[in-house]
Structure formats: structure tokens, C-alpha cells
TIGU-356801 format. One record per atom (N, C-alpha, C, O): x, y, z. Coordinates in steps of 0.1 Angstrom, whole numbers, plus 5000, padded with zeros to 4 digits. Example, Ala and Ser with C-alpha at 12.3 -4.5 7.8 and 13.67 -1.06 7.14 Angstrom:
2
513249435078
512349555078
513249675078
514249675085
512849785071
513749895071
512950005079
513450115080
//
This chain:
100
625097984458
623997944467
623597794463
623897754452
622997734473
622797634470
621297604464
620297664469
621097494451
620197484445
619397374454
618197384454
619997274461
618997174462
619597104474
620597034473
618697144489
619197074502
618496904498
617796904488
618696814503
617996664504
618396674517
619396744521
617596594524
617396524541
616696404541
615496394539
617896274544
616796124539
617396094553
618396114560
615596014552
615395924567
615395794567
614895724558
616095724579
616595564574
616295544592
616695604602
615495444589
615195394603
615395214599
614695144592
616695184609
616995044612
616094954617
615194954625
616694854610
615694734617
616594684634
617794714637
615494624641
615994604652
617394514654
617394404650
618694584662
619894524664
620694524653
621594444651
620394664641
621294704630
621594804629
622294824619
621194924640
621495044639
623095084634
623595154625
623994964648
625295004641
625695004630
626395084625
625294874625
625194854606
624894924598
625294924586
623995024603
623595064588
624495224595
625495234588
624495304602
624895374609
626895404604
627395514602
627695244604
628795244602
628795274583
629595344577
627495204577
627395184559
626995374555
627395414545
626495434562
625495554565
627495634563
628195684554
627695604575
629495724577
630295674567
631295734564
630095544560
631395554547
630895604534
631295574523
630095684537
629695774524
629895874527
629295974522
630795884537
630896054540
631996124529
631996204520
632996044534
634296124527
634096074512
634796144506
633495984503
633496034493
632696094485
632996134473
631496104491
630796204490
631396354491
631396414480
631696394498
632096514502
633196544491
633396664489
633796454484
634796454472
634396494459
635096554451
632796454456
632096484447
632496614442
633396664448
632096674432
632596794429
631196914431
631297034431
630496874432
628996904433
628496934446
627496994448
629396874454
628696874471
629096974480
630296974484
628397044484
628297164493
628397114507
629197184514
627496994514
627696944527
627296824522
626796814511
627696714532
627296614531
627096564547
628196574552
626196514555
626396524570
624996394574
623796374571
626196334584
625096214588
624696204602
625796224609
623596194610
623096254623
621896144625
620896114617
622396084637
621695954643
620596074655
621096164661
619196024655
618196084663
618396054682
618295944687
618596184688
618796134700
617096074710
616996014721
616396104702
615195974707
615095884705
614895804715
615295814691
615295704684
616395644682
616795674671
617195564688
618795584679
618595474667
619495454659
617495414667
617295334654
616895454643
616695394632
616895574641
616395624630
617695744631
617895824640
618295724619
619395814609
618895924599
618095904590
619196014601
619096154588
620796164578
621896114581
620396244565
621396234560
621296384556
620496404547
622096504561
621896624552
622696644544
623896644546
621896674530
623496744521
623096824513
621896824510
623796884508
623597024501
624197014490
625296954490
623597064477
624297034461
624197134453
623097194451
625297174445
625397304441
623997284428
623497384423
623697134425
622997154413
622397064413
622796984422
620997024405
620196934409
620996804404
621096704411
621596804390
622496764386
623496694389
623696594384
624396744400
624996704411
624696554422
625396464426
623596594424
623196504430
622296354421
621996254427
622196364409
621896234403
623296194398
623396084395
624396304397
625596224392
625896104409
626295984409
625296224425
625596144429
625396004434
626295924438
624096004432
622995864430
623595764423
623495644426
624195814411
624595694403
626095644401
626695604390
626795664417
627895644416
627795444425
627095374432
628895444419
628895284422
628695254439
628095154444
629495354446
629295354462
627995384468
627595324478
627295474462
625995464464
624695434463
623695474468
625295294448
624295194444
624695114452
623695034455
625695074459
626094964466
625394984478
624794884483
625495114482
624995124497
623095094498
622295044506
622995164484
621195114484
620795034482
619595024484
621694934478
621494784474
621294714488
620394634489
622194744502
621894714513
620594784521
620094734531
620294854517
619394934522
617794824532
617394814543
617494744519
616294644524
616594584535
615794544544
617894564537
618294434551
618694534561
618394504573
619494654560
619594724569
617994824580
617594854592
617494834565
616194944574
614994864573
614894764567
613994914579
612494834581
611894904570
610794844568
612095024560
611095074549
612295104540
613495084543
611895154528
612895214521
612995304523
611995344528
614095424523
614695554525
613695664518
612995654508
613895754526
612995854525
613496014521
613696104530
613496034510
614296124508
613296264507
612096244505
613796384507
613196514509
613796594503
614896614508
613496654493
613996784485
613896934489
612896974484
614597034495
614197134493
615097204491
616297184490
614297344488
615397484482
615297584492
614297614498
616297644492
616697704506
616197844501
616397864489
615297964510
614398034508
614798184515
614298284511
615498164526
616198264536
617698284529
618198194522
618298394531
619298464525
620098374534
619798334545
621598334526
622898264531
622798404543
622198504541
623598374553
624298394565
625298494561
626098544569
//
């Protein structure tokens, strides 16, 4: 089961969506390589297309600060200020309904 869903919100600054959007999908596949990651999934809002979600799923809370502190995803937070208008918004929860 999974211990810990995250859902972070990244809303571009104007005329960077595809920028941050293209920086957003190259964390997919190595993320998803992690040994810890259950999903990892990136989804542009069809009202806003300036604002991005990131879902992913981690077998351990653990998991997910090994993944924070990987060099590709200091890199990508390091762009973060020029790509979005606030800093990223991240959301913690634990899943409460029985797996499927």
C-alpha cells in the first residue's frame, strides 16, 4: 500500500508554460526509476494551461526525500523561480479507501 500520495501545483509565469511543462516531463522517467516510486504522473489543467499538477505515489515517506535530494530534482527546483509566478505547492496525503 501506499504510505504517502504528494500532488504539487506549479503555475507558470506568462509565455513559460511550455518551459516549465517540457522541465515538469523530464522528471518523469527518472523518477519513475527511483526504487521507492509507486507513480509518478504530470497533468497540465485543461482551464488554466498555465498551471501544472504532479501526482506521485511513494512506497515510504522516506522514498520521497531520497527523492528531493536527487541532483535532477535540485536542478529542476533551482529553476523553479523563473519558470513559475510562486513557489511550488506541494500536498501530502495518505490514502484512506481500500486499494481497488
Amino acid at each position: 500500500m501506499t504510505e504517502l500520495t504528494n500532488v504539487a501545483y506549479f503555475t507558470a509565469k506568462p509565455g513559460r508554460s511550455r518551459d516549465l511543462g517540457d522541465e515538469l516531463l523530464g522528471l518523469v522517467a527518472p523518477s519513475r526509476e527511483e526504487e521507492g516510486c509507486l507513480r509518478y504522473e504530470i497533468h497540465q489543467s485543461n482551464d488554466v494551461p498555465d498551471v501544472w499538477m504532479v501526482i506521485e505515489d511513494w512506497r515510504h515517506h522516506s522514498d520521497f526525500d531520497l527523492h528531493m535530494s536527487t541532483r535532477y530534482v535540485k536542478a529542476f527546483m533551482a529553476k523553479v523561480a523563473d519558470l513559475c509566478v510562486e513557489d511550488v505547492e506541494i500536498c501530502g496525503y495518505q490514502q484512506r479507501s481500500p486499494q481497488a
